[in-house]
N, C-alpha and C positions, 0 to 999 in steps of 0.2 A: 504494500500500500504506500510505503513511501517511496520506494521507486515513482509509483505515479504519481504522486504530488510535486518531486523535483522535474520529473519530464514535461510535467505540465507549466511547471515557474518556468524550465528552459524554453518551451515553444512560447510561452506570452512575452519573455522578455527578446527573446527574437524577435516575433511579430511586430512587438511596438518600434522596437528601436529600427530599424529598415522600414519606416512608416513612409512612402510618398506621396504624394496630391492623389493619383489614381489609387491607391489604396486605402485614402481617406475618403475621396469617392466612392470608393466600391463599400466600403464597412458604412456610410452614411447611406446607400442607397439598399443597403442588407439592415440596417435598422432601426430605417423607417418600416419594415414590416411588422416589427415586432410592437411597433405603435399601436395604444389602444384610445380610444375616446374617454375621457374622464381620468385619465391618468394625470398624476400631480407636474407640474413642473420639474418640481427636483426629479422625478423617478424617469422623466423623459430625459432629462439632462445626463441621470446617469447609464441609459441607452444609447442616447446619439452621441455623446463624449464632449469633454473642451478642450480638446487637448490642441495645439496648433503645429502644424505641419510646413516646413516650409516656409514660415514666416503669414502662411495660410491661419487665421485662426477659426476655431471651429465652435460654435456658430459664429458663420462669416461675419454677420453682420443681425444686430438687434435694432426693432425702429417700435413705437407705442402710437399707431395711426388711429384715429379715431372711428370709431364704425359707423354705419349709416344709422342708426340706433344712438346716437353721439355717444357711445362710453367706448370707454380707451381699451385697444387693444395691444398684445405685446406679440410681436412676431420675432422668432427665429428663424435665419434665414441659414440654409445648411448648402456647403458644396457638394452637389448628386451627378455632375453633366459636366464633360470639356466638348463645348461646340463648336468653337474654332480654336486657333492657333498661336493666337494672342497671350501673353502671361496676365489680361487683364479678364478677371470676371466677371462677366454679363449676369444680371438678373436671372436670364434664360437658363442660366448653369447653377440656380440656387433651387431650392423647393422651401417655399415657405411653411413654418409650423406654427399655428397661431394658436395662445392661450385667452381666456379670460378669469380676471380672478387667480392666475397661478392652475389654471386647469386645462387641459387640452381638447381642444374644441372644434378642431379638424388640421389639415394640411396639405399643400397642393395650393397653385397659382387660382383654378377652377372654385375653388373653396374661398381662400384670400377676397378675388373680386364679389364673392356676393356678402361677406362679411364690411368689406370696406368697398364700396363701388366704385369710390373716386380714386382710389387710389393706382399712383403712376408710379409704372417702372421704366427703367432703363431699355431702349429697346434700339437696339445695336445698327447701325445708318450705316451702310455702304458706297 
């Protein structure tokens, strides 16, 4: 049994330390599934991670936009998508995770606009 407890500390502390952008994508885009609705803040935080990659931090980016409903909403926004080539991250390359009250209350761009409907994103001009 302890054999496996050390093989196990050896494979996590490998996995993290060789962590890049595309394996911070992939483990963001593997644990959004494990999202559930009514989950606390903290217990989603300790699913999706904060840990920062690459000078990437993770969640990218937090904003508190108001909902069509005027009360404050707090979104996390995660790196899930490299859609172009650029070391500059697009909105398009985020999935947002929106709380109320500290509670999770969906996620997804589709979700975002009917929570907040005015709200603008970044949307990449070529």
């Amino acid at each position: 049994m302890k054999k496996l407890g050390v093989i196990l500390l050896l494979v996590l502390m490998v996995w993290g330390c060789g962590s890049s952008l595309e394996q911070l994508r992939t483990r963001n885009r593997e644990n959004l599934l494990r999202l559930s609705l009514g989950m606390s803040k903290f217990d989603v935080l300790q699913i999706m991670g904060t840990e920062t990659v690459e000078s990437v931090n993770n969640p990218y980016r937090v904003e508190t936009p108001k909902g069509k409903d005027g009360e404050l909403y707090e979104v996390l926004f995660y790196h899930t998508d490299k859609k172009k080539k650029s070391d500059l991250i697009s909105d398009s390359e985020l999935t947002p995770i929106v709380f109320k009250d500290n509670v999770l209350i969906g996620w997804g761009w589709a979700f975002l606009s009917e929570v907040v409907p005015n709200y603008q994103y970044q949307i990449e001009v070529k």
